[in-house]
C-alpha beads as a LAMMPS data file, in Angstrom:
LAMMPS data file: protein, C-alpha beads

83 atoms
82 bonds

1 atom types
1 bond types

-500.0 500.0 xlo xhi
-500.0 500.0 ylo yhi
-500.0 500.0 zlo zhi

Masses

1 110.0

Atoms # bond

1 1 1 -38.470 -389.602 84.952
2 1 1 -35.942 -390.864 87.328
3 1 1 -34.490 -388.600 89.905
4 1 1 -33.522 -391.107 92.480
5 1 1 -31.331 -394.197 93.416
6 1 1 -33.641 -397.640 93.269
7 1 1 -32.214 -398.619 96.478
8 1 1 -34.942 -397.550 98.622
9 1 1 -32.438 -397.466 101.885
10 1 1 -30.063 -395.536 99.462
11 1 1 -32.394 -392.913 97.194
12 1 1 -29.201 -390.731 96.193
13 1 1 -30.351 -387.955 93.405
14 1 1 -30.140 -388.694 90.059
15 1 1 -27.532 -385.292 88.658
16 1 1 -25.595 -387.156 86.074
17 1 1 -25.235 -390.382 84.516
18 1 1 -21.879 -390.649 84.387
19 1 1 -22.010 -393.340 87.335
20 1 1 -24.969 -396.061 88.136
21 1 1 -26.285 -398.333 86.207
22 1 1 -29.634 -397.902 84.206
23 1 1 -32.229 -400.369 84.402
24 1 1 -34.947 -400.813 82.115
25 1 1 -38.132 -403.332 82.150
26 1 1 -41.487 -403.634 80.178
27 1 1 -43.987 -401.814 82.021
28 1 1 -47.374 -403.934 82.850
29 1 1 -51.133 -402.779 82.637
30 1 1 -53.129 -403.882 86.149
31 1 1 -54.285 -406.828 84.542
32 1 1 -50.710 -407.855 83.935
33 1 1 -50.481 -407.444 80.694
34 1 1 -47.490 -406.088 78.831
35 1 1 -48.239 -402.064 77.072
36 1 1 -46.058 -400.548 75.228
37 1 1 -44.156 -398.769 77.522
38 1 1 -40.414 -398.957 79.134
39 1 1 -39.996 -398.009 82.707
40 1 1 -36.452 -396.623 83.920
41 1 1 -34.779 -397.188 86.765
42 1 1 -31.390 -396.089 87.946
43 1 1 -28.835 -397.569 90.340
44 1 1 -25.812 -395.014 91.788
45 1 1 -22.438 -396.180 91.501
46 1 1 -21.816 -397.299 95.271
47 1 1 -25.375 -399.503 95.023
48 1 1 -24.562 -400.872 91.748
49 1 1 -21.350 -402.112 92.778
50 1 1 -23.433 -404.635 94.916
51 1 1 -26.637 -404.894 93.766
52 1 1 -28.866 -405.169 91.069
53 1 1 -33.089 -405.215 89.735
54 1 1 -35.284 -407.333 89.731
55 1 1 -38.550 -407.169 88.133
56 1 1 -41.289 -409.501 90.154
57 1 1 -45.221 -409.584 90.133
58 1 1 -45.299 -406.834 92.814
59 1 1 -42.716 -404.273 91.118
60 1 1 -39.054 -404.228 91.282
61 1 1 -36.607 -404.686 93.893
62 1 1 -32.999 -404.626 94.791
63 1 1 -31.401 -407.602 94.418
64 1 1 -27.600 -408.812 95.907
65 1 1 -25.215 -409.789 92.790
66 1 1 -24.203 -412.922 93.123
67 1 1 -20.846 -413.281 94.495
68 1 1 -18.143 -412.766 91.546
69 1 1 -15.576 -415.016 92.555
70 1 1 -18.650 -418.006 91.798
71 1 1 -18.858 -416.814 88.034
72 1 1 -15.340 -417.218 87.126
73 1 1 -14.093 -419.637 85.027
74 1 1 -10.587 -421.666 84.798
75 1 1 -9.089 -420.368 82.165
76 1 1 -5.512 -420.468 83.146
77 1 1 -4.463 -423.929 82.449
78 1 1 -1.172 -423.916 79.880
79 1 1 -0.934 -427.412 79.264
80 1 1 -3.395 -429.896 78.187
81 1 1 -4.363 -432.764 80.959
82 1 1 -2.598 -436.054 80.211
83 1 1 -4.775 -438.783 78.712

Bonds

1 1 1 2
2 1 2 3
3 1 3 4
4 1 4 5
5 1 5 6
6 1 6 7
7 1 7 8
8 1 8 9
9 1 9 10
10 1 10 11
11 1 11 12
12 1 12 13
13 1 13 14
14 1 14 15
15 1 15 16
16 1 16 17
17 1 17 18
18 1 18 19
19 1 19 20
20 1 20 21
21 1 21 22
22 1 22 23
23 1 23 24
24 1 24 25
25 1 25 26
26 1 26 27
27 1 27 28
28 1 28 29
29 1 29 30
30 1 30 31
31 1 31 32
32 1 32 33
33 1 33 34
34 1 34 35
35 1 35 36
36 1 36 37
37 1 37 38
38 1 38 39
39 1 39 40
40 1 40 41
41 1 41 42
42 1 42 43
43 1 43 44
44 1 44 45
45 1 45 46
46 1 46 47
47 1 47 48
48 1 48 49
49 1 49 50
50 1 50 51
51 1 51 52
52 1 52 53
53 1 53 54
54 1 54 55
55 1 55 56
56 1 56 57
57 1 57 58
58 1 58 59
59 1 59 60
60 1 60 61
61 1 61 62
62 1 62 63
63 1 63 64
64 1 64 65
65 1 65 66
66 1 66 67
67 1 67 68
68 1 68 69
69 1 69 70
70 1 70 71
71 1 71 72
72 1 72 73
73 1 73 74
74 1 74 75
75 1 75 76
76 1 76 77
77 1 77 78
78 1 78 79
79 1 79 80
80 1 80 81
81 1 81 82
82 1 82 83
């Protein structure tokens, strides 16, 4: 059960979910192989403003977002470019 923030330098108790974000990733036997299984993790709301998880081979870490101003798109052109 979770009970904690993933953030290891964070590890705010889990009382509500009402903030954070819920992660959730196949769990793996030793030999790597996928069971059936799910494995929950939870991000509060100040880490999950920034960050995010990452399943690897070792386990799963925190990971940065990306920054948001990269993933926007141009969407406010109001007249069409001249051929």
């Amino acid at each position: 059960m979770v009970k904690n923030c993933a953030n290891p330098k964070c590890a705010k108790p889990l009382h509500y979910l009402r903030e954070g974000r819920i992660f959730v990733f196949d769990a793996e036997s030793d030999s790597g192989k996928p069971i059936h299984r799910m494995e929950h993790y939870w991000l509060c709301g100040e880490c999950s403003k920034t960050m995010r998880l990452e399943k690897t081979g070792q386990g799963v870490r925190t990971v940065l977002k990306a920054s948001l101003s990269v993933h926007k798109t141009v969407g406010a052109i109001s007249q069409p470019l001249a051929s």
